[in-house]
ZAMARGU-4260 file (C-alpha; in steps of 0.2 Angstrom, whole numbers, plus 5000, padded with zeros to 4 digits):
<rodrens>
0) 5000/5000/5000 | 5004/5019/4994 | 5007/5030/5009 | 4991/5044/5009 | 4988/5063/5015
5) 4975/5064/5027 | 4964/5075/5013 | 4962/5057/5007 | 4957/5051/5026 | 4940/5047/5032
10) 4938/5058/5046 | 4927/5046/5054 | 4935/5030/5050 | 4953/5038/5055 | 4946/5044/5074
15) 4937/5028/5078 | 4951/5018/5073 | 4964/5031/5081 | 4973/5023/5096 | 4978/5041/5104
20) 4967/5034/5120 | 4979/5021/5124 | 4995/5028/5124 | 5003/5030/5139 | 5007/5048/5136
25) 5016/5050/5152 | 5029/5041/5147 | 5032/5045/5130 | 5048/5052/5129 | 5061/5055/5117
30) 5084/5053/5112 | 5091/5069/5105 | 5078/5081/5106 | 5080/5101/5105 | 5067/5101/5120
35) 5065/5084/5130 | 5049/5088/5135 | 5042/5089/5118 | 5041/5070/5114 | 5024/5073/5120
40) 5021/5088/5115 | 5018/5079/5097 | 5007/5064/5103 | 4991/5074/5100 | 4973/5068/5097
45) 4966/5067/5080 | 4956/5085/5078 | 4974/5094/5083 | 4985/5086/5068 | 4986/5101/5059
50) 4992/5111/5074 | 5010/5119/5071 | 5012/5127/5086 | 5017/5112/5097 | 5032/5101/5091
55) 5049/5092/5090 | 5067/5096/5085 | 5080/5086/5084 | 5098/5091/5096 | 5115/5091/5090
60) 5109/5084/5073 | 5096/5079/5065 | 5093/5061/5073 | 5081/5057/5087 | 5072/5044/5094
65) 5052/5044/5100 | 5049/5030/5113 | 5030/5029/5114 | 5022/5014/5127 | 5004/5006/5125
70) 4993/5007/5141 | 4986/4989/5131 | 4993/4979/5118 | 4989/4984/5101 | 4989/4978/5082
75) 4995/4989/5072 | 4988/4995/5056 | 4998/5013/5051 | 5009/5028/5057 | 5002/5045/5054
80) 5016/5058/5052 | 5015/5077/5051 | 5036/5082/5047 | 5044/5098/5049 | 5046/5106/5027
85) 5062/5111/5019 | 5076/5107/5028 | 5068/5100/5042 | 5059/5084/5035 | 5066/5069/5040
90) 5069/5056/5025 | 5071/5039/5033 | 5061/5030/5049 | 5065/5015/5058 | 5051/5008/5068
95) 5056/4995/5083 | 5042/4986/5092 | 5042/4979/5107 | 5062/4984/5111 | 5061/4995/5127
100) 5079/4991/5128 | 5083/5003/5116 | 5090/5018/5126 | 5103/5025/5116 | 5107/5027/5098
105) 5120/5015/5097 | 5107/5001/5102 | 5096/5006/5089 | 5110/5005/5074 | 5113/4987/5081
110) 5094/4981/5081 | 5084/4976/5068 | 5070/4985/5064 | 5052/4978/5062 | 5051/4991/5047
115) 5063/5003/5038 | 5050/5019/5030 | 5058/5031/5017 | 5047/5047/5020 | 5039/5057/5008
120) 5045/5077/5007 | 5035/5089/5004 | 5019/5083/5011 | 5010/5099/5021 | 4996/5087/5028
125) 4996/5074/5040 | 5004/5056/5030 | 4996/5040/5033 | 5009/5026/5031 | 5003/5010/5029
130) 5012/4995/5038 | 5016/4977/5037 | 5003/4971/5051 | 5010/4954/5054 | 5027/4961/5060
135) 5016/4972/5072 | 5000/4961/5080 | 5005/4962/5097 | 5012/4977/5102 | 5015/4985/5120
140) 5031/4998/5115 | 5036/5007/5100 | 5053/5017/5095 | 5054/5027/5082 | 5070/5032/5074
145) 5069/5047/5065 | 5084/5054/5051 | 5092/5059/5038 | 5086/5077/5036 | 5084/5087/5019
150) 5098/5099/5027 | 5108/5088/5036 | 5105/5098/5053 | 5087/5096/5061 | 5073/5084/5061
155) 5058/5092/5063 | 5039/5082/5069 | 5025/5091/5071 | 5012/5075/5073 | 5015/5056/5079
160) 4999/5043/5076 | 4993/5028/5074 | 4980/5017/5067 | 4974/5001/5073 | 4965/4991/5086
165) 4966/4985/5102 | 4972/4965/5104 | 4961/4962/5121 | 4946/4975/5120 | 4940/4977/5138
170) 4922/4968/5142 | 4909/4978/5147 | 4905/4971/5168 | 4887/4975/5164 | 4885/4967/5148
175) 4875/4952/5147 | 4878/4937/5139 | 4863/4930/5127 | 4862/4912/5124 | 4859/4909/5106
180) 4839/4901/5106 | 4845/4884/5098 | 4854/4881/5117 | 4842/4888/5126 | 4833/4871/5130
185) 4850/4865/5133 | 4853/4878/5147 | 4838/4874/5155 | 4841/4855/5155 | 4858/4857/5161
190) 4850/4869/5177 | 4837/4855/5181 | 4849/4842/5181 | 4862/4854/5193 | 4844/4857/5205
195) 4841/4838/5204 | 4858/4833/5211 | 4860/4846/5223 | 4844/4839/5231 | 4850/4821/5230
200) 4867/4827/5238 | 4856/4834/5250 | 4847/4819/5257 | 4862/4808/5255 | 4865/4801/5273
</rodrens>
């Protein structure tokens, strides 16, 4: 699959399927940033990926690493980028899953990636970029290595999502469970026959 700008995006389809609600936002954080505090500041729900006013530069050049946690493990369908333009776009992305033991930069040239994305330039909108989902079906952390800038100096992101679904959904305590009327007459047979030996246990001397 092509990656695609989010003019081309069901509004609908990409908010329900959004899984901004379970990242574990407190604990995003970020290797090389300008600012360390804006690893965040990027992880934004769906009706502020435009916004340009909130985002994150690279340090001392223009690599940097996003760690983003799951609250719940997740299937992955897509990454949703908004880049810095000009200069500031980052060409190449390494996704790791599942590798909290990346903590430098050094460890994340010596792993293997799940995936290895060459990003579009020029793109003002939010990008959708489509990935492999068997290499992400259960996934609890993400690192994202971001390089490779236009100039060579600074990597700039402006918007960091994703797109999939959740791999245990949580149950509803108050939701009932409907027994399919085929069974019904088997449900009751199997409670008469419980009653009938509990009585016999009953009178067993």
């Amino acid at each position: 699959m092509e990656p695609s700008n989010s003019s081309s995006l069901n509004a609908e389809t990409a908010d329900a399927s959004n899984l901004f609600r379970v990242i574990d936002k407190d604990n995003v954080h970020g290797l090389n940033l300008d600012v360390p505090e804006t690893a965040r500041a990027v992880i934004k729900p769906w009706h502020e990926r435009e916004d340009t006013e909130n985002f994150a530069d690279s340090g001392v050049d223009d690599q940097m690493i996003i760690h983003v946690p799951f609250t719940e493990s997740v299937r992955l369908r897509s990454v949703l980028l908004k880049l810095g333009r000009g200069e500031s776009t980052p060409r190449t992305l390494r996704i790791f899953a599942n590798h909290p033991t990346i903590v430098d930069f050094a460890d994340a040239e010596n792993t293997r990636p799940q995936l290895n994305i060459r990003l579009l330039e020029g793109e003002v909108d939010v990008v959708e970029y489509p990935l492999r989902v068997a290499a992400f079906t259960s996934v609890t952390s993400l690192s994202l290595f971001f390089s490779d800038a236009v100039g060579d100096e600074t990597s700039r992101l402006y918007y960091l999502g994703f797109r999939g679904d959740l791999r245990n959904p949580r149950k509803d305590a108050n939701s009932k469970i409907d027994i399919p009327a085929a069974n019904a007459a088997d449900a009751s047979l199997v409670d008469r026959v419980s009653e009938k030996t509990a009585g016999a246990q009953t009178t067993a001397r």
